[in-house]
C-alpha positions as CSV (number, residue, x, y, z in Angstrom):
1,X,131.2,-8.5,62.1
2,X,133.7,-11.1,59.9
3,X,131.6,-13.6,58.3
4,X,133.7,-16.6,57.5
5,X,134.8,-17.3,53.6
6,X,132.5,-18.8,50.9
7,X,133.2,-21.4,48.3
8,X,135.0,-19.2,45.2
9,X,132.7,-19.4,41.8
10,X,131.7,-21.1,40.5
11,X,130.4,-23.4,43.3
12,X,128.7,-20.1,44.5
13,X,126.5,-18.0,42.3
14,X,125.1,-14.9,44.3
15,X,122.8,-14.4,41.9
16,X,121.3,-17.4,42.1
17,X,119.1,-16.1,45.1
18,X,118.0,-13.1,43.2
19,X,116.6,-15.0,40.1
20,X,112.9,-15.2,41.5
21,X,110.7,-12.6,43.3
22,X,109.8,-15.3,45.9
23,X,113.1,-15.9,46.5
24,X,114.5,-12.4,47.1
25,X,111.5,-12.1,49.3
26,X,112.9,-15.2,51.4
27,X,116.3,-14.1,51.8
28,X,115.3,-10.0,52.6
29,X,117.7,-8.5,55.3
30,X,115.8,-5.4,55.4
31,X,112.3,-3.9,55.1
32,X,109.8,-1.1,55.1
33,X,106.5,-1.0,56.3
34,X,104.1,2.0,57.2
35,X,104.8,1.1,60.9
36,X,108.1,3.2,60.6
37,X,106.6,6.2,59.0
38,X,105.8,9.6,60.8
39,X,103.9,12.2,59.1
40,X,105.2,15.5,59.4
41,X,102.3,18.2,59.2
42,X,101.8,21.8,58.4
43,X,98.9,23.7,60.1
44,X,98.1,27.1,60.3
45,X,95.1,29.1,61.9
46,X,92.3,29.6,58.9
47,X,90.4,27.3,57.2
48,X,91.8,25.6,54.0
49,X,95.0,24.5,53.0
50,X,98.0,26.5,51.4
51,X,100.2,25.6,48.9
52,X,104.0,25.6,50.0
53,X,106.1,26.3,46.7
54,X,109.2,25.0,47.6
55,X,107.6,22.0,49.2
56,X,105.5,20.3,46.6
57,X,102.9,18.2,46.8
58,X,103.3,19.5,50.9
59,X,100.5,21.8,52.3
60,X,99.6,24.2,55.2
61,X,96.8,22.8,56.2
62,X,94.1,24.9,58.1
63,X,92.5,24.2,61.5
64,X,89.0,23.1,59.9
65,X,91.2,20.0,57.7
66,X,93.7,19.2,60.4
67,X,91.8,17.0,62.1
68,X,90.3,15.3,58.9
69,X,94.2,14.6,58.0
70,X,94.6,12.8,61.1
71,X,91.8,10.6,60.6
72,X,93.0,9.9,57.2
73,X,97.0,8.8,58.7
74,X,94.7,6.8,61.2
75,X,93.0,4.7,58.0
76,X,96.3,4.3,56.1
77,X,97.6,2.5,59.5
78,X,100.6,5.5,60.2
79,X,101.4,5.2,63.7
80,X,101.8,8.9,64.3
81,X,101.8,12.6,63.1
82,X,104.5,15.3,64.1
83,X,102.5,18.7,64.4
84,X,104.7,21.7,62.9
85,X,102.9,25.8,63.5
86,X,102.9,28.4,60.7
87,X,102.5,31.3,63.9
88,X,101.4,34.4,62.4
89,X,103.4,37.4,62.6
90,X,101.5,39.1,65.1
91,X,102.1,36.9,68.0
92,X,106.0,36.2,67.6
93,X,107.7,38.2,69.7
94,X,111.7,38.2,71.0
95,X,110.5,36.4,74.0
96,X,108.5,33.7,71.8
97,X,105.5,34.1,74.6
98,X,103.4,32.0,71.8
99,X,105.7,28.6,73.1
100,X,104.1,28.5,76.0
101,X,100.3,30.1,75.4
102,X,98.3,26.9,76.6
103,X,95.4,27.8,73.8
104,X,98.0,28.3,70.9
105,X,97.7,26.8,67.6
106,X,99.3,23.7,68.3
107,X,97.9,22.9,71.3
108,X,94.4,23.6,70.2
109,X,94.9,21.2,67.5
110,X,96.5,18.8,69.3
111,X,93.6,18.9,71.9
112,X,90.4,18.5,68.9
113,X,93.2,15.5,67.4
114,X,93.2,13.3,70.4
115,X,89.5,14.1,70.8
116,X,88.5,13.0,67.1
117,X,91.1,9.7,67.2
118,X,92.1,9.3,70.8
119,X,95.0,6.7,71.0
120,X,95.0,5.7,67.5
121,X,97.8,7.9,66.6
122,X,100.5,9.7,68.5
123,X,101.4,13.2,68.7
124,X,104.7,14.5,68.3
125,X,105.1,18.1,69.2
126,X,108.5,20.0,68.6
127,X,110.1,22.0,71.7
128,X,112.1,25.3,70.4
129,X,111.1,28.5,70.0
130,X,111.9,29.2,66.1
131,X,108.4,29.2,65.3
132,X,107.3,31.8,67.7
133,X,110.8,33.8,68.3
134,X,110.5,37.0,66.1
135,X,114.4,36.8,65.3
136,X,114.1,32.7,64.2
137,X,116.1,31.5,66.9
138,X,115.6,28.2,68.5
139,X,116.5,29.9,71.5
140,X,115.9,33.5,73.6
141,X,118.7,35.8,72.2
142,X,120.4,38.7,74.1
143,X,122.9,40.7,72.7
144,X,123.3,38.2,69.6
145,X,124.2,35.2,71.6
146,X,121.4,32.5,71.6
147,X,121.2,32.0,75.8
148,X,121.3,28.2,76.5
149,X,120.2,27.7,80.4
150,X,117.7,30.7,80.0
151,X,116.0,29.2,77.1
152,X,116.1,25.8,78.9
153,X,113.5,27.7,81.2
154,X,111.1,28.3,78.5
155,X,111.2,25.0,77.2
156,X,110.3,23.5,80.6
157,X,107.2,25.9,80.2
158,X,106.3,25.0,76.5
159,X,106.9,21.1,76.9
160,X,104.4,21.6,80.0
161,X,101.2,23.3,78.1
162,X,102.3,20.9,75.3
163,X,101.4,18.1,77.0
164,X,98.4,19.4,79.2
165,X,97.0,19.8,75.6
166,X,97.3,16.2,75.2
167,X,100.3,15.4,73.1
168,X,102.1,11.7,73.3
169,X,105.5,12.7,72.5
170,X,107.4,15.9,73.0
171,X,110.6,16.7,71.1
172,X,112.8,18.9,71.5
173,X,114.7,20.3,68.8
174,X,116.3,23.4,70.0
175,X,119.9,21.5,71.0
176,X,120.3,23.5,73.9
177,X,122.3,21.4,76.3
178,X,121.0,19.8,79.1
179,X,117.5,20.5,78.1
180,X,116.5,17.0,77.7
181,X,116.7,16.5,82.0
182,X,114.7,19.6,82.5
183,X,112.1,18.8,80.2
184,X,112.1,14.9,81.9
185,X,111.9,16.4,85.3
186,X,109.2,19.0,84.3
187,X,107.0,16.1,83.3
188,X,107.7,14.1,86.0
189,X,106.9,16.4,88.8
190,X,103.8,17.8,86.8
191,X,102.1,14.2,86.1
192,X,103.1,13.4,83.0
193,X,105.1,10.8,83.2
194,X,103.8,8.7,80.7
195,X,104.6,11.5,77.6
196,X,108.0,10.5,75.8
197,X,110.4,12.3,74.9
198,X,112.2,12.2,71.5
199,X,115.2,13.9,71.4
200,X,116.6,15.5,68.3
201,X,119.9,14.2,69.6
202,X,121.6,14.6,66.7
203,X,120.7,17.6,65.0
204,X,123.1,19.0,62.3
205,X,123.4,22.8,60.8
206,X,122.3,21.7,57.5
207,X,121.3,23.6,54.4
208,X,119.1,21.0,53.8
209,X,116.4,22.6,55.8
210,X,115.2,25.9,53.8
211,X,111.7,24.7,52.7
212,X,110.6,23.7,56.4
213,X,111.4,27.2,56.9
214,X,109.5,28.8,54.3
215,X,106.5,26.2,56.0
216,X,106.5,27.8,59.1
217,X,107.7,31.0,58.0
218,X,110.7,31.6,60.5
219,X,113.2,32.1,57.3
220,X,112.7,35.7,57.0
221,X,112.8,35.9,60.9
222,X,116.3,34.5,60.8
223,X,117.2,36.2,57.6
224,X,120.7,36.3,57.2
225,X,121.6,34.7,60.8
226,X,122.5,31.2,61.7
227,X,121.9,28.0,63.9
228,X,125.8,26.9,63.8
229,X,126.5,28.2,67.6
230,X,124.0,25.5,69.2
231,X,123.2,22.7,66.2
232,X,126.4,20.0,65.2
233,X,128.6,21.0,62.3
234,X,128.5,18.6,59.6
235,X,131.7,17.9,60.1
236,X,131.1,16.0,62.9
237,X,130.6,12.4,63.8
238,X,132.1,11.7,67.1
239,X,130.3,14.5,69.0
240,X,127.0,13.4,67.9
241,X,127.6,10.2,69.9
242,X,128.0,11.9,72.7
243,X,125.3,14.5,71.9
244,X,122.9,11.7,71.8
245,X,124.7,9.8,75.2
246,X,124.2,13.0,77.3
247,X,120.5,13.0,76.3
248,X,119.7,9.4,76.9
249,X,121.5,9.7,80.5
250,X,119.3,12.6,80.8
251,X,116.1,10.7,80.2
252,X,115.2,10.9,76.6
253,X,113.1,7.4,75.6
254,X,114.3,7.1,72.1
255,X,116.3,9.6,69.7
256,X,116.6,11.0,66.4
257,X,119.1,11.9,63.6
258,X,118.5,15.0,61.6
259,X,118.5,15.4,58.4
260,X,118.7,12.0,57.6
261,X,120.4,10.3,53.8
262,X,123.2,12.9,54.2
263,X,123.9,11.6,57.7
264,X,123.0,7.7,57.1
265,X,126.7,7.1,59.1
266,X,125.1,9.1,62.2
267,X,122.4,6.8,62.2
268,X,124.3,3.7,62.3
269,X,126.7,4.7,64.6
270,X,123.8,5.8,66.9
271,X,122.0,2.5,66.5
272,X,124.8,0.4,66.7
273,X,126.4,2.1,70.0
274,X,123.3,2.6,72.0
275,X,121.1,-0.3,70.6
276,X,117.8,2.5,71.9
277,X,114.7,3.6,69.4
278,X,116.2,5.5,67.2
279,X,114.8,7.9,64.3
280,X,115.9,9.7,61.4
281,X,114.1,12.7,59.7
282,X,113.6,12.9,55.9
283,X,114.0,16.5,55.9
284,X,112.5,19.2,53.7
285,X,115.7,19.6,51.5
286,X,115.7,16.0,50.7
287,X,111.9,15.2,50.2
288,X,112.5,18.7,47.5
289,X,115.1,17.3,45.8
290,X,113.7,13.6,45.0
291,X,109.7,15.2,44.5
292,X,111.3,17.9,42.4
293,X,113.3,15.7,39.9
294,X,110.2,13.3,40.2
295,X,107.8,16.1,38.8
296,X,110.3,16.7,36.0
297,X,110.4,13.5,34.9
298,X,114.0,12.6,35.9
299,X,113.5,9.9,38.4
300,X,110.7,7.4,39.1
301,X,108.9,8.9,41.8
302,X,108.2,6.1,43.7
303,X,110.6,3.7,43.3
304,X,113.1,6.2,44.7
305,X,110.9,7.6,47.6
306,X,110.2,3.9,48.8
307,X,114.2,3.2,47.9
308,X,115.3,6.2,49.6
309,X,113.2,5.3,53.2
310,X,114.3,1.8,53.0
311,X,118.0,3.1,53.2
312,X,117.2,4.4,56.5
313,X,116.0,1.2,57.8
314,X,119.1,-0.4,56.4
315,X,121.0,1.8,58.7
316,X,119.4,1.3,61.8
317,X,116.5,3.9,62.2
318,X,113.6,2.6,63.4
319,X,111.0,4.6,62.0
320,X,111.5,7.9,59.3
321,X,110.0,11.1,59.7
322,X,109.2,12.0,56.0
323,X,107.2,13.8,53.7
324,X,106.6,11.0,51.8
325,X,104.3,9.1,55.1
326,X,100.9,9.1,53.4
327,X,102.3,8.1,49.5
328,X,104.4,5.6,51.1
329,X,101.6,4.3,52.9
330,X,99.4,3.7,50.2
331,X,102.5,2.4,48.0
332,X,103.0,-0.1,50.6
333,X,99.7,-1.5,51.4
């Protein structure tokens, strides 16, 4: 947009307007409330919580705390709660089975969630198998290549027990393509019409994502392998746009951006273009780096967690997965 010319100085003073709280207050173009925060959580099967080194200040929590977590994102007014698995070793497998176990550990939480707080506070539940596959892949894998209509089969199957367990949101994550209209039309012909779907449209192969890893332990399943044939290279723009136009023709109700500061262009290309809900996650690498230098004293901690979220809204997202959802939420009420 051109905006037409203003008077030259010294008949206009910018700073005239940002002299006085109330007045910068007045004149705000953008803002941040806990209405755009998602939690992202950690749970695992034991009773507890663990500490996650490379995520500080972020926990594992254990399936007799969960529940108490979500009624405490239901007091601090957070609209909803993204539900990540630490699968134990055991059950992974190179078929990931665990995806689509009905009683597995994120659908039994999910279930005793919606029974504790009902509609008070969505559930987002991930689709992709990297959490249950024994070799890390977001996908079934056969003979090294990560299969893309095969795993779209499994997805169908763990969106499905997802939301029988009760879940308001699925999202897939995996970035197979056209998994989006299989997981619409799975829900649709099974009665769930009503469950959303957020896509991880635009889904980049970032190094930004290690300490998620190390939180649901799939980095020493992938070990030395990587996600670069199915997630976007980072050197792409164009091709997430129509990453994210193939899965809202194929039914997705809003979409997200991941990670997010490093791809604050995606995000405003994405709103701009499509003009649908759209999200951006805070990812593990970034909520590291700002905690970390935070803890060492280098930054003020919350000033540049709160400035950091409010530069996704600037952009266009909607709401902001992040780390930071229960500190914000307090920092902001």
């Amino acid at each position: 947009m051109t905006y037409p010319p203003r008077a030259p100085f010294p008949a206009t003073r910018l700073r005239r307007v940002r002299s006085h709280d109330w007045s910068r207050r007045l004149v705000r173009e953008n803002s941040l409330s806990v209405d755009d925060l998602i939690w992202p959580l950690f749970v695992f099967n034991g009773s507890g919580s663990q500490e996650i080194p490379s995520l500080p200040g972020v926990l594992r929590w254990g399936t007799d705390e969960i529940v108490d977590v979500a009624k405490r994102a239901v007091d601090l007014g957070i609209p909803a709660i993204a539900l990540f698995p630490a699968t134990e070793p055991g059950l992974k497998n190179e078929e990931a089975t665990e995806a689509f176990n009905e009683n597995n550990l994120v659908c039994r939480v999910t279930r005793e969630i919606k029974k504790a707080v009902g509609d008070q506070l969505g559930v987002i539940l991930d689709v992709a198998l990297d959490p249950y596959s024994s070799h890390g892949q977001d996908g079934l894998v056969e003979n090294g290549v990560v299969m893309n209509d095969e795993t779209n089969a499994v997805l169908r199957q763990q969106a499905l027990v997802q939301a029988r367990a009760g879940c308001d949101v699925i999202a897939p994550s995996d970035m197979m393509d056209g998994r989006i209209g299989e997981i619409r039309s799975a829900l649709d012909d099974h009665g769930f019409a009503n469950v959303q779907v957020m896509s991880y449209a635009a889904k980049f192969a970032s190094a930004f994502y290690g300490p998620f890893r190390d939180a649901v332990g799939s980095a020493a399943s992938l070990g030395a392998a990587d996600k670069k044939t199915y997630q976007q290279s980072p050197s792409q723009s164009d091709e997430a746009i129509h990453e994210v136009a193939l899965d809202l023709a194929e039914g997705a109700d809003s979409v997200m951006v991941k990670p997010g500061m490093p791809y604050l262009d995606i995000v405003a290309r994405v709103k701009q273009t499509f003009g649908v809900p759209t999200f951006a996650y805070q990812v593990s690498g970034e909520y590291a780096m700002l905690r970390g230098a935070a803890d060492a004293g280098w930054l003020d901690g919350q000033a540049v967690m709160l400035e950091s979220l409010l530069a996704f809204k600037r952009a266009g997202a909607d709401g902001i997965l992040t780390y930071f959802a229960a500190d914000a939420a307090e920092a902001l009420a």
